[in-house]
N, C-alpha and C positions, 0 to 999 in steps of 0.2 A: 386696707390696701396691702395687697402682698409685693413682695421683692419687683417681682415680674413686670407689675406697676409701674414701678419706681425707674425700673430700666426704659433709655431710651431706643425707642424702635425705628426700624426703615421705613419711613415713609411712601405714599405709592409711586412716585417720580424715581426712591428709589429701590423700591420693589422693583419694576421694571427694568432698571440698571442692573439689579441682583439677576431678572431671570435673562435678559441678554449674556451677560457674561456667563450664565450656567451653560445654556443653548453652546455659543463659542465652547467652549471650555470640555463639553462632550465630544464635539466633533474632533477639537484637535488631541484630545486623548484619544480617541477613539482611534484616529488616521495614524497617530503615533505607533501604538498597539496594534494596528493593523487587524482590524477586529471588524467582523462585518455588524451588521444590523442585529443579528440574531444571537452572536456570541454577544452582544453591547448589553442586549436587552437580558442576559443571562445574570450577570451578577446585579439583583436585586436592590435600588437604591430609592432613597429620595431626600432632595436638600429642602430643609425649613428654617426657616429666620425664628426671633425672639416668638411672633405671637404667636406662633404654633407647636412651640416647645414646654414639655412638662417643668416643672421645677426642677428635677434633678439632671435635667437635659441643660441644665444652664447655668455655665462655668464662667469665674470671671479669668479675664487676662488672656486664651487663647482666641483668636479669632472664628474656630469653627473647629469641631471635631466629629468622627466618627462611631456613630455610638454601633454595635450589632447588637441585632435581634433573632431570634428565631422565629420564622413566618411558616404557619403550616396553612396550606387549603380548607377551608372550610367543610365540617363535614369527614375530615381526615384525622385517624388519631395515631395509625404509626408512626415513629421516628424517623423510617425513612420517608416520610410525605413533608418531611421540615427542612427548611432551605434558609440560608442567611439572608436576612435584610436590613443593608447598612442605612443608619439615616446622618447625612449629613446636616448637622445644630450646626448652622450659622448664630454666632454671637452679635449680633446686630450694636448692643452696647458698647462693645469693645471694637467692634471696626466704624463706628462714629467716633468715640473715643479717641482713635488714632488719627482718624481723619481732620478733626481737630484741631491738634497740637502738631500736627505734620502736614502743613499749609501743601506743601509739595505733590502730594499724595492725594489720585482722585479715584474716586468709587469703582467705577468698570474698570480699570486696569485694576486696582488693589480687589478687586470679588474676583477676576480672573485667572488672579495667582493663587487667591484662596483657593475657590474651586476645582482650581486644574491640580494643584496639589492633593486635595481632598482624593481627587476619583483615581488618582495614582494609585495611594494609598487603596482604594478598592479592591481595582485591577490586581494589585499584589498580593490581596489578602485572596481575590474569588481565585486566583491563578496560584494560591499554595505558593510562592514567590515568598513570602515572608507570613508568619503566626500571628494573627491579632493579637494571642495570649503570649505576646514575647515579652522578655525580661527588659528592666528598664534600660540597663545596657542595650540590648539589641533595636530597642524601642529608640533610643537616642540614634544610634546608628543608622538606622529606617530612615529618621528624620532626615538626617544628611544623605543620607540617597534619592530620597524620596524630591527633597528642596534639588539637587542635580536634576534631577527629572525633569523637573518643573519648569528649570532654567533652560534645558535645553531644549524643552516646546515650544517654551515660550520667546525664546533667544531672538529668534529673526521674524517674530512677530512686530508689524508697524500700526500699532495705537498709541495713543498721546499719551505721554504720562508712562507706561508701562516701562519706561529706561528707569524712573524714579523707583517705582516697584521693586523691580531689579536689584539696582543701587541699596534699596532701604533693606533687603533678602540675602545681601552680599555675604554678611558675616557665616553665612551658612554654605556658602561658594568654595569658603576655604578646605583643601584638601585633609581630611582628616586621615590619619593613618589605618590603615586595615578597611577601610571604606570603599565597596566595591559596588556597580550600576548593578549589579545582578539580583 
């Protein structure tokens, strides 16, 4: 039995939860960014939960990260035929886990935030907006921009629960010095 096992996984009631709040979660990034159809479809992604993730794609303690790859067309062997493709590793262990011990806190609004955070994070990197290869300082910094972001898609969004989300994301609200939306 390996690790992967051992981890507990999203069930299909909440697959489904997971791929609605993906669905939402594109659109309001998307209308955020002002990004049509074609520029969406540009920066190359896809989100997987626990059972579709390698070993080394599966982290404990974050709820989901961004791994990049390099995707070339089949058949292609120049460098310039190779394009970024981010996959967003949902930790499905770790967002049961919290969901748990934080009675308050429900799946679609908490995979919403995830999400919508996650594809920020994208956007930023396909748009040269910030370095995937940034330093842990900047990397932290990202984080607190990025959770701003988040916040304010998500601010006047009305789902149940999503105040709690908020409320439990707060700590990241706080104005940090030199920390700019850009």
């Amino acid at each position: 039995m390996t690790d992967k096992q051992k981890l507990l996984k999203f069930n299909p009631d909440q697959i489904e939860m997971v791929n609605n709040s993906v669905a939402m979660a594109e659109e309001l990034v998307s209308n955020h960014f002002k990004m049509s159809a074609s520029q969406w479809l540009h920066p190359k992604y896809d989100v997987k939960t626990l059972a579709d993730l390698a070993p080394d794609e599966i982290v404990n303690g974050p709820f989901a990260q961004v791994i990049r790859y390099k995707g070339r067309r089949i058949g292609k062997t120049l460098e310039s035929a190779s394009y970024d493709l981010y996959k967003i590793c949902l930790q499905d262990h770790s967002i049961i886990s919290i969901l748990k011990s934080k009675k308050d806190l429900r799946l679609f609004p908490f995979a919403l935030y995830i999400i919508t955070h996650e594809l920020i994070h994208i956007v930023r990197f396909s748009k040269f907006l910030q370095s995937f290869a940034a330093s842990e300082d900047e990397k932290y910094l990202e984080e607190a921009r990025v959770h701003n972001y988040t916040r304010l898609i998500l601010n006047d969004i009305q789902i149940c629960g999503l105040d709690k989300v908020l409320a439990f994301y707060s700590n990241w609200q706080i104005p940090i010095e030199g920390v700019r939306l850009s």
